[in-house]
N, C-alpha and C positions, 0 to 999 in steps of 0.2 A: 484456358490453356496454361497461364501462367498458376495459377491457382496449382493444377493438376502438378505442373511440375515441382512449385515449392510443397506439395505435400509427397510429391514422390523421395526427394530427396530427404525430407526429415525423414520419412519411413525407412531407406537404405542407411541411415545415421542412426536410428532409431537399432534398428536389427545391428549392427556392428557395434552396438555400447557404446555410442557417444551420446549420449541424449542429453547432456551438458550442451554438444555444439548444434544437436537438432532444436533443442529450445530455442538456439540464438539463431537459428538461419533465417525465419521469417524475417529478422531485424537487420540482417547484414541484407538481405535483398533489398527491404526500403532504403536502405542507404544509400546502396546502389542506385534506385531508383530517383532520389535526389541529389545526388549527386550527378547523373545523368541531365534530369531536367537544369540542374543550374548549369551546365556545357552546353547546353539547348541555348540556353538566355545570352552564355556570353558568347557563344559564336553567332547568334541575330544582331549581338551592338557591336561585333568585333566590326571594323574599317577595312573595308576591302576597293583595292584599286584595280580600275581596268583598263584597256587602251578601246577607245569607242570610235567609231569612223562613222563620221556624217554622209548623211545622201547625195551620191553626187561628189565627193570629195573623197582625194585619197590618202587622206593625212589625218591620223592618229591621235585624237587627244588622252590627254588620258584623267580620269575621271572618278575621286574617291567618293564613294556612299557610305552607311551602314548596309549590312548582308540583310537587313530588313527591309529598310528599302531598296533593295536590289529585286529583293525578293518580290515588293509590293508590283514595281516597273513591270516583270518580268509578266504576272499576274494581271496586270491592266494589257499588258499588248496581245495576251491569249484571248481577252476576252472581247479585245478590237476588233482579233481575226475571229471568234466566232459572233458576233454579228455582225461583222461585212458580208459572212458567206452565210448565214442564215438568212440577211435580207436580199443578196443575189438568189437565191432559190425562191423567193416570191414572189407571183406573179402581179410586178405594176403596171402593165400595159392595160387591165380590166378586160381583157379579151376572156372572155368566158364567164362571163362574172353575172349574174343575173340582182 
């Protein structure tokens, strides 16, 4: 898809007589494209704080990580709740069980 569109756009650059800025657009895209991923890199170490409330308590800590491990945290409790409720759907009583 991305391919399609940088070749659609040299070709409308191409037909309007710029083919100076059609040569260079492939290269402004990869820029773009790193320049992207490295905003990727520094918003996962940027420090992010949150107010986190324990079980059972109504009082508010509050609690800085990185956004990567926030990220990691968030990722391990999904996958707490999907096998708690994949082994509640199992039958351990053995009743039917040959």
């Amino acid at each position: 898809m991305r391919q399609i569109l940088i070749v659609g756009i040299v070709s409308v650059l191409a037909v309007l007589g710029l083919q100076n800025v059609a040569a260079q657009a492939p290269l402004l895209v990869a820029q773009v494209d790193q320049k992207a991923a490295k905003d990727a890199k520094k918003a996962k170490n940027k420090r992010v704080c949150r107010y986190v409330r324990e079980t059972g308590s109504r009082i508010r800590e509050r609690v800085c990580r990185k956004q990567k491990d926030w990220d990691r945290m968030e990722e391990r409790a999904k996958e707490n709740v999907r096998d708690a409720y994949d082994g509640s759907n199992r039958n351990t009583t053995g009743a039917g069980q040959t």
